[in-house]
DORORO-973220 format. One line per 3 residues: number of its first residue (from 1); their letters; for each residue x, y, z of C-alpha. Coordinates in nm, 2 decimals, padded with zeros to 4 digits. Layout:
N
NUM	A	X,Y,Z  ...
This chain:
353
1	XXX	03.13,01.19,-01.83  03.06,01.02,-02.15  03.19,00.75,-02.02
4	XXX	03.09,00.66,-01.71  02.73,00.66,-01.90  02.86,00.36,-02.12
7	XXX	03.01,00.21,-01.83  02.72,00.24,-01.61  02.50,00.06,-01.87
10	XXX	02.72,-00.19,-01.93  02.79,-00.29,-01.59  02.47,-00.30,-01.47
13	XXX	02.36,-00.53,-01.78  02.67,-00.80,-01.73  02.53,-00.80,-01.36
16	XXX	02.21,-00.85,-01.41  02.29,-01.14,-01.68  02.54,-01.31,-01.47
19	XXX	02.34,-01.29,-01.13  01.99,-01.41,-01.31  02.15,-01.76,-01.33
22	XXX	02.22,-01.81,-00.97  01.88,-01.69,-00.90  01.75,-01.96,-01.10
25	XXX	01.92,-02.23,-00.91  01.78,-02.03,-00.58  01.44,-02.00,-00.70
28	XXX	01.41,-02.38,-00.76  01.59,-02.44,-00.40  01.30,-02.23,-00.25
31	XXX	01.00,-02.40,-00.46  00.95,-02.05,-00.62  00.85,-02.22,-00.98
34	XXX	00.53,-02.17,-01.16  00.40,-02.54,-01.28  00.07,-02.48,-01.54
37	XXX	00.01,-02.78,-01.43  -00.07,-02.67,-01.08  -00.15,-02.31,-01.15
40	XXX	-00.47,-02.33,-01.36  -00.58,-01.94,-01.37  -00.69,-01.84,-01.75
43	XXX	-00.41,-01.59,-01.79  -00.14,-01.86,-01.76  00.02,-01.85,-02.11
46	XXX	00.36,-02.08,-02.06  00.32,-02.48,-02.10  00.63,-02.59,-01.86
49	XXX	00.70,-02.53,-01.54  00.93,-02.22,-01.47  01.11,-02.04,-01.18
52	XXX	00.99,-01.73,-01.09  01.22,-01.46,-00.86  01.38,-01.26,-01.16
55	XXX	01.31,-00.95,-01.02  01.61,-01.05,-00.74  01.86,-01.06,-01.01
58	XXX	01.74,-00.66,-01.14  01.70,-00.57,-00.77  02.06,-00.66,-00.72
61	XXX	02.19,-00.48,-01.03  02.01,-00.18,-00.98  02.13,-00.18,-00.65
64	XXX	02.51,-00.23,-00.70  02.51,-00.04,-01.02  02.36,00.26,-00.85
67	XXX	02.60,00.25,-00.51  02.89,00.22,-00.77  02.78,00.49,-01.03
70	XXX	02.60,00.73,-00.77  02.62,00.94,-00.47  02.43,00.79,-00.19
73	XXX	02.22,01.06,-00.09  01.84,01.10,00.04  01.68,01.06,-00.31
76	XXX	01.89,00.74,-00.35  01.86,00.56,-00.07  01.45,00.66,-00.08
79	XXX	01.48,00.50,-00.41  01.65,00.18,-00.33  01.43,00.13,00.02
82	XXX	01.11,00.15,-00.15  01.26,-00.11,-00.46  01.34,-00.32,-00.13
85	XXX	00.98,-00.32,00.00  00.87,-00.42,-00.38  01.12,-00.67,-00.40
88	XXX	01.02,-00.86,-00.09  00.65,-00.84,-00.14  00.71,-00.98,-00.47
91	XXX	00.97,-01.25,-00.34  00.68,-01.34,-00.09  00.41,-01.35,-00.35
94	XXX	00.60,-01.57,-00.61  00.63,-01.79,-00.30  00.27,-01.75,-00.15
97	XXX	00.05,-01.61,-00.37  -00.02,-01.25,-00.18  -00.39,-01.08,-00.18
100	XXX	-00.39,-00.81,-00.43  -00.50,-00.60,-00.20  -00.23,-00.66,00.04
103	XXX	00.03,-00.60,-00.28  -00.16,-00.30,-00.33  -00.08,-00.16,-00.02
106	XXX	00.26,-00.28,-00.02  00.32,-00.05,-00.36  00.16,00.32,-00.22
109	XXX	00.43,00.19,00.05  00.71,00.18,-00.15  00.63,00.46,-00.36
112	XXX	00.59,00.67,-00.04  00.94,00.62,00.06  01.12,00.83,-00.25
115	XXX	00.86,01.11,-00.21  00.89,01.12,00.15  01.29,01.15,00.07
118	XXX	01.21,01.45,-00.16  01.11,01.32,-00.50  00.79,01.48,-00.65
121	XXX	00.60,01.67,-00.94  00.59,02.02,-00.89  00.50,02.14,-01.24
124	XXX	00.38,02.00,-01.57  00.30,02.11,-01.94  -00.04,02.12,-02.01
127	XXX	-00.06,01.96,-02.32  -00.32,02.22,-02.43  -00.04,02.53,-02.32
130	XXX	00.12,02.63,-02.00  00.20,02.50,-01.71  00.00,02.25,-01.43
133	XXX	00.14,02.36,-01.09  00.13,02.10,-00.84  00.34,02.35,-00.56
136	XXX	00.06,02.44,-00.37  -00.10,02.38,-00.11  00.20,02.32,00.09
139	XXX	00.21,02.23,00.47  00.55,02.37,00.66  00.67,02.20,00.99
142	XXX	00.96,02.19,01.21  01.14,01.90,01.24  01.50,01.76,01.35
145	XXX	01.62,02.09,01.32  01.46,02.24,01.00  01.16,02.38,00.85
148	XXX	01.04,02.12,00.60  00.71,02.11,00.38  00.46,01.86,00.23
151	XXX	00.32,01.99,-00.10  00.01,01.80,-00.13  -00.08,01.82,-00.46
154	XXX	00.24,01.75,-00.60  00.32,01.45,-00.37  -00.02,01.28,-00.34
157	XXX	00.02,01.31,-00.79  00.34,01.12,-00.76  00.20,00.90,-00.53
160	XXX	-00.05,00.78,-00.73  00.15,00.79,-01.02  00.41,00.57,-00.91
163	XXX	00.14,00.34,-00.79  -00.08,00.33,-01.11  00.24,00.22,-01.38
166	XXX	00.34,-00.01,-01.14  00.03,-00.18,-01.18  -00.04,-00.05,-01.51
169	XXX	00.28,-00.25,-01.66  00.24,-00.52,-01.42  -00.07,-00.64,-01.59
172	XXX	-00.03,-00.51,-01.96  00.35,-00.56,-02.01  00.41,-00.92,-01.84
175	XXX	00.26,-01.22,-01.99  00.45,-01.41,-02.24  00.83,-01.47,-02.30
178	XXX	01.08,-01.12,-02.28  00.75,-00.93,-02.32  00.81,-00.71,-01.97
181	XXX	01.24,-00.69,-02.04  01.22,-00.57,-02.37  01.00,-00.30,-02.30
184	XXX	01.12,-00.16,-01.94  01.43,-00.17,-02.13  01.33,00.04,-02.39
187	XXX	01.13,00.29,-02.21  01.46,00.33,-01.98  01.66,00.41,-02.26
190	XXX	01.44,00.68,-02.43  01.40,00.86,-02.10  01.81,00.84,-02.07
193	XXX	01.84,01.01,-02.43  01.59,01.30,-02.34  01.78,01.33,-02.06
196	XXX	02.06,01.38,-02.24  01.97,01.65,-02.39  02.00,01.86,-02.14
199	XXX	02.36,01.73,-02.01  02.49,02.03,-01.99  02.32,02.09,-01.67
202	XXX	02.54,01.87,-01.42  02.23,01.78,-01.24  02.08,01.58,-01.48
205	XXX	02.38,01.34,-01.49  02.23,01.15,-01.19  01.90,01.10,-01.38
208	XXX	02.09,00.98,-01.71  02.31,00.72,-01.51  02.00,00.56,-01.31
211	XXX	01.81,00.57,-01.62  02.10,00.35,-01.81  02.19,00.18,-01.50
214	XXX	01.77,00.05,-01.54  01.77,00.00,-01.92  02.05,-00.21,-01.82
217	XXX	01.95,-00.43,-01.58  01.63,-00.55,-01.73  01.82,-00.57,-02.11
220	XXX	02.11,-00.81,-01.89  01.77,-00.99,-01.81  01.61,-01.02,-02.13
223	XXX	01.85,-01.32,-02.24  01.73,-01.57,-01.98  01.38,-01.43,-02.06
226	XXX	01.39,-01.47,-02.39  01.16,-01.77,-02.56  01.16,-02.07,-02.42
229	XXX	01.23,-01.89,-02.10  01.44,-02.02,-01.86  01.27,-01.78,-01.58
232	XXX	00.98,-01.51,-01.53  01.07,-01.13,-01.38  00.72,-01.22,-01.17
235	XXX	00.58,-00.98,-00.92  00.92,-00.82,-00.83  01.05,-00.77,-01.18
238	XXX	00.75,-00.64,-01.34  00.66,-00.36,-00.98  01.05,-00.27,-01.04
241	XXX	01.00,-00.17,-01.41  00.68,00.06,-01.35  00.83,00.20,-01.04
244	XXX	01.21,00.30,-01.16  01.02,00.42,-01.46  00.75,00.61,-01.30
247	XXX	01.04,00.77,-01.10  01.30,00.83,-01.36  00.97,01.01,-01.57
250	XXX	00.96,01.19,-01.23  01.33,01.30,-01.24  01.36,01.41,-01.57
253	XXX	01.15,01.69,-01.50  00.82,01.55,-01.52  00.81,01.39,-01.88
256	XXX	00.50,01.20,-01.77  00.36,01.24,-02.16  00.63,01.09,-02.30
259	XXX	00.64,00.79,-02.05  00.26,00.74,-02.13  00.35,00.77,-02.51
262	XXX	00.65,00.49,-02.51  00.46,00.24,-02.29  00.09,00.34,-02.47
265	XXX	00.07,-00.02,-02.60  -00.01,-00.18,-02.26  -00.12,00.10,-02.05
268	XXX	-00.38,00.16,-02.33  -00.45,-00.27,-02.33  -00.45,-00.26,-01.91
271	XXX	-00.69,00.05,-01.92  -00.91,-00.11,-02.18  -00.89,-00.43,-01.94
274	XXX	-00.99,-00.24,-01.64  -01.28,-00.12,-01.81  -01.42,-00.47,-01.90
277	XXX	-01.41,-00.65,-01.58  -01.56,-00.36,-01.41  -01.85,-00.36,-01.68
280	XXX	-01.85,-00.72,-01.66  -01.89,-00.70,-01.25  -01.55,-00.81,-01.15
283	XXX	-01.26,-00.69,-00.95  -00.98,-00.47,-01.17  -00.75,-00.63,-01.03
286	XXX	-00.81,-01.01,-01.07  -00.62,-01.12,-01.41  -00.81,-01.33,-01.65
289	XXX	-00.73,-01.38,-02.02  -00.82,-01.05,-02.17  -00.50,-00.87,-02.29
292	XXX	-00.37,-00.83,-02.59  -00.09,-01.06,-02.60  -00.39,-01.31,-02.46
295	XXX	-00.56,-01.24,-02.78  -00.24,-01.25,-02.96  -00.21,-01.60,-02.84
298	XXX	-00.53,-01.71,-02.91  -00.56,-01.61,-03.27  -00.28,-01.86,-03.39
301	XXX	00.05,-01.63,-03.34  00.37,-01.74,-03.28  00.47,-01.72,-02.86
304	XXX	00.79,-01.63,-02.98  00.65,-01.39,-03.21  00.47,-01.15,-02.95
307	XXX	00.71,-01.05,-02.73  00.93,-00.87,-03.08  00.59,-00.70,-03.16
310	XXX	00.60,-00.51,-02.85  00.93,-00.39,-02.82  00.91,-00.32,-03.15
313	XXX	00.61,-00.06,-03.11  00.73,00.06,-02.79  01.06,00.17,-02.98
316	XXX	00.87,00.36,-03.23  00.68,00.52,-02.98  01.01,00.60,-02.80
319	XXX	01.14,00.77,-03.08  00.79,01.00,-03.14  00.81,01.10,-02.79
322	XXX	01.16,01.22,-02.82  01.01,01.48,-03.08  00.66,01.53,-03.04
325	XXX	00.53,01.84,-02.84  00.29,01.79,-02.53  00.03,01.85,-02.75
328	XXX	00.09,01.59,-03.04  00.19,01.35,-02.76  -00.19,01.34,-02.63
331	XXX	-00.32,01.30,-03.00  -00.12,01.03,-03.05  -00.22,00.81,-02.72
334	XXX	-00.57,00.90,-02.82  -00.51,00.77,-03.18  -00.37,00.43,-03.05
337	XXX	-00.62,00.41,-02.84  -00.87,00.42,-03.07  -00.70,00.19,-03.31
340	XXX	-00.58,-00.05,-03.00  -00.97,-00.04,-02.93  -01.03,-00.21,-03.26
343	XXX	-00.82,-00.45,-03.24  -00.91,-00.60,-02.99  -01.29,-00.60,-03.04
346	XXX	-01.18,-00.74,-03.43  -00.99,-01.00,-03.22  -01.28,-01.11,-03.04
349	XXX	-01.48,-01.13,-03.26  -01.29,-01.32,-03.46  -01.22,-01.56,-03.17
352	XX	-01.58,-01.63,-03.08  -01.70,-01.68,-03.47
């Protein structure tokens, strides 16, 4: 079984590299290129025009990869019909420039569709002891045949979890050159080794192989990502990387702690951003030049430099979560916050004296 692990990775990374460049070519045939000379919004970091759309080329990997590698059963195909929703809504939007309100809805959508097929958070350790259960209330019908049930909790929890990392790493993750890649990549790969450790039990091989078969895909990416890109991941790539992740956290028996520790760079930075355009009397969800990397940017450091910085964190992270306790877990996000916090008020402060 060994394996077919390695093999799943591999493949899905050689397709996602070799597919990207035909989606370049189709990008540019479509008009789906973002000129800085045409797009003037603050948060624009890049100075040339590039094609946007990557998220096509780690749709179709995941996709392949996962018919190949897995058994195409409810939780799959839930999976790979809500990725299709958040595909085309991104496709459209690289294209049209979507509301963000209309991608919004789009996303509780999409994330509906792998819930409705089964996939959910029934329990969860309480970082301060125990167990959260999420089972109850439940609501029982009888449909097509059989008695099925809607836990509420537990399904309205992933619902809104799905939904906020999506968004969450679509706005703190995505911004300059391999940033979002590296990261998803990473994050993938740490929830595939905790995963592995429980191997033994046959039904976490599934989980391991779509968690490789994601790390994968956006690493097979990360070359034609890489500064000076030669494409974006865009809408699409950036809503696939918080959803497979917000799912995969899902499926490995709810490790939503660790999945807040290895990304706690830019969910803490989007959280922080949040807070300041609310307090400043804006919409959350209008982007401006406010994020870290932004700052990054702006205080003199290398583009190329940024992007190295993140996965380099979000690999240390990765490798605390694999061995931290609930508990630690939570005293650690709260630690980089606070630190996070200061750097970027020292940042500002630096920028406007």
């Amino acid at each position: 079984m060994n394996q077919t692990f390695h093999l799943a990775f591999v493949v899905s990374a050689f397709l996602a590299f070799i597919l990207t460049y035909p989606v370049i070519k189709l990008a540019k045939k479509w008009g789906i290129v973002d000129d800085p000379q045409k797009n003037k919004h603050p948060k624009v970091t890049h100075t040339y025009p590039v094609p946007r759309g990557g998220g096509l080329a780690i749709y179709l990997s995941l996709v392949i990869s996962a018919l190949f590698f897995l058994p195409l059963d409810q939780h799959l195909l839930g999976i790979i019909l809500g990725a299709s929703v958040l595909l085309i809504v991104g496709l459209l939007d690289d294209k049209f420039d979507l509301n963000p309100y209309l991608r919004l809805g789009a996303q509780f959508l999409a994330a509906s569709l792998p819930i409705m097929a089964g996939i959910g958070i029934a329990y969860m350790t309480n970082p301060f002891g125990g167990i959260i259960d999420l089972s109850h209330p439940q609501i029982s019908f009888f449909l097509f045949g059989e008695t099925r049930s809607i836990w509420i909790l537990s399904d309205l929890f992933a619902l809104f979890w799905i939904v906020t990392l999506i968004n969450f790493i679509n706005m703190g993750a995505k911004g300059v050159d391999g940033q979002l890649p590296g990261v998803a990549a990473i994050a993938a790969f740490t929830l595939a080794v905790l995963s592995l450790r429980f191997s033994a039990d046959i039904t976490e091989w599934p989980v391991i192989i779509l968690a490789l078969i994601t790390a994968g895909a956006f690493l097979g990416f990360l070359p034609w990502n890489m500064y000076p890109q030669k494409i974006m991941p865009s809408f699409s790539g950036s809503n696939l990387a918080g959803y497979m992740l917000g799912i995969l956290s899902i499926l490995t028996t709810a490790k939503i702690g660790t999945l807040l520790l290895v990304l706690g760079i830019p969910l803490i930075d989007t959280s922080f951003t949040i807070i300041r355009r609310i307090s400043h009397g804006k919409s959350p969800v209008w982007g401006d030049r406010g994020h870290l990397h932004h700052k990054l940017l702006d205080a003199g450091l290398p583009r190329k430099s940024i992007a190295p910085i993140y996965w380099l964190f979000t690999a240390i992270l990765g490798f605390g979560a694999l061995y931290l306790n609930a508990t630690n877990k939570l005293y650690t996000i709260l630690g980089i916050s606070l630190l996070l916090a200061g750097i970027l008020l020292w940042l500002t402060y630096r920028q406007k004296h």
